[in-house]
N, C-alpha and C positions, 0 to 999 in steps of 0.2 A: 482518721481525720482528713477530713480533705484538702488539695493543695489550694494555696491561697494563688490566685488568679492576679497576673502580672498588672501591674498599673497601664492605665491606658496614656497615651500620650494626647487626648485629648480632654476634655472636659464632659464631664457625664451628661452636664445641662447642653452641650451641643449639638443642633438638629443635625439627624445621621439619616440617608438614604440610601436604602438598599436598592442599586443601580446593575440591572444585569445587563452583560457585555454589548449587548447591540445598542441599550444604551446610553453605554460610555463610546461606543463606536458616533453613535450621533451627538453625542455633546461634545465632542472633542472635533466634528465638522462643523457645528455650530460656534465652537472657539476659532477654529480656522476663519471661517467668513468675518468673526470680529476682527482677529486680527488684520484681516487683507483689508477690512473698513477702516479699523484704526490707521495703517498704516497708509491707505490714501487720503484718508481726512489731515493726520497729522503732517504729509508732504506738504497738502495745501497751505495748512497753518503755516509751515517754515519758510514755504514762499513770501510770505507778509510781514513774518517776524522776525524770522531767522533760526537754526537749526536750536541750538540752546533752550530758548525762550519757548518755541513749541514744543518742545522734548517734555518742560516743565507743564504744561498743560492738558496731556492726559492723568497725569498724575492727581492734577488738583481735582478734577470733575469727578473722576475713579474715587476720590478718597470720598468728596460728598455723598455720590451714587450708593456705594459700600455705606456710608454712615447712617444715611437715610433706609437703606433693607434692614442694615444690621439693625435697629432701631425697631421697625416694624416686624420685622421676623422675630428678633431674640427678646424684645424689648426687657424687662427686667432679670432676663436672664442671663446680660451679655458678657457678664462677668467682671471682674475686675482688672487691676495692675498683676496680682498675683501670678496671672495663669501668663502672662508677656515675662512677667521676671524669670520662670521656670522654665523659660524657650534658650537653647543654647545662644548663645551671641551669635555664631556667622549663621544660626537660619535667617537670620533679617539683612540680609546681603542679595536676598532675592530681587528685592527693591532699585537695587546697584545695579544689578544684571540688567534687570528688566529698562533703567534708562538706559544704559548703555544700548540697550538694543531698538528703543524707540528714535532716540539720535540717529544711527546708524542706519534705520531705514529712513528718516526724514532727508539725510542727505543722500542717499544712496536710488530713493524709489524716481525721484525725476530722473536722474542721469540712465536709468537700466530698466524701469518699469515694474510695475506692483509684480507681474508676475515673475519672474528674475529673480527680484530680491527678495520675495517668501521663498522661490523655491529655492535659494542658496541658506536660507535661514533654516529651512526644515533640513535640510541634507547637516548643516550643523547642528542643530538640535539631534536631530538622530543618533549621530554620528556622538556625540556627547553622551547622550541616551547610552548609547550600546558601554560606553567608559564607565558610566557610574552604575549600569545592572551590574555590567562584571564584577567590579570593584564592591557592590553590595554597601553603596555611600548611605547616607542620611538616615540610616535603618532600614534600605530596601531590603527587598528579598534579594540575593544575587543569582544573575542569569548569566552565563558564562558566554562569550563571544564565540561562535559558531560561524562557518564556511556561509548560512544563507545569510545571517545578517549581515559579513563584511559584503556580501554579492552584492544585498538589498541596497545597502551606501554606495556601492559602486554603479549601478542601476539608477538611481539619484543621482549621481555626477551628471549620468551621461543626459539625462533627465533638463538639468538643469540650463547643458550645453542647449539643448535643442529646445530650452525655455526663451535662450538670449539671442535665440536667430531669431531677425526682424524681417519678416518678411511683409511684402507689399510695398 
């Protein structure tokens, strides 16, 4: 009898793409460039509104953008409330993060500069990164902290220092 095959954590009707590593290596520089755009368009917005008020503002246009693929992509497939119910509670705390961290660069990118304050942000994101592989959180696989990755963080520090020299 054959073994019955684990449930998947996502939905069978979900378009799934098989993405080999170069790339996920260029979609994840393509995420890079948005973000460094987000993060200069959203300074601008805080200059006019204030950090709060802008913060609120990728969020609303994000949620339309997303509604409107999800719509044309998934269209009667997109599911219902069901498959939200089945999601543990704090995975939707990613949302939290993520304003926390648009704030954070709205006030932060005029005083230090876009480039500054992404590369402080990826040295934390990494640096995070490396906590939750070890730890094998949210059902990752776990990757155990090794001598190059604490280097690679450390390498990034010095990174970062020689991001914040303004020269000229």
């Amino acid at each position: 009898m054959p073994t019955p095959k684990a449930p998947s954590l996502t939905d069978e009707k979900e378009v799934t793409m098989d993405i080999r590593p170069i790339g996920c290596v260029i979609l994840g520089i393509v995420g890079g460039i948005c973000i460094c755009m987000e993060g200069s368009l959203n300074s601008l917005l805080g200059r006019h509104v204030g950090v709060l008020k802008s913060a609120l503002a990728p969020f609303g246009t994000g949620f339309l953008a997303i509604l409107v693929i999800l719509f044309f992509v998934a269209g009667d497939k997109a599911g219902g409330m069901t498959q939200w119910a089945k999601a543990p509670w704090y995975s939707f705390l990613g949302g939290v993060f993520a304003a926390v961290f648009v704030a954070i660069n709205i006030l932060i990118i005029p005083k230090v500069g876009v480039g500054a304050a992404l590369s402080a942000a990826i040295v934390g994101q990494l640096a995070m990164s490396v906590v939750v592989d070890s730890l094998g959180l949210f059902g990752l696989e776990r990757i155990p902290i090794s001598f190059s990755r604490i280097l690679g963080l450390g390498l990034l520090l010095v990174g970062v220092r020689l991001v914040l020299i303004k020269t000229g």
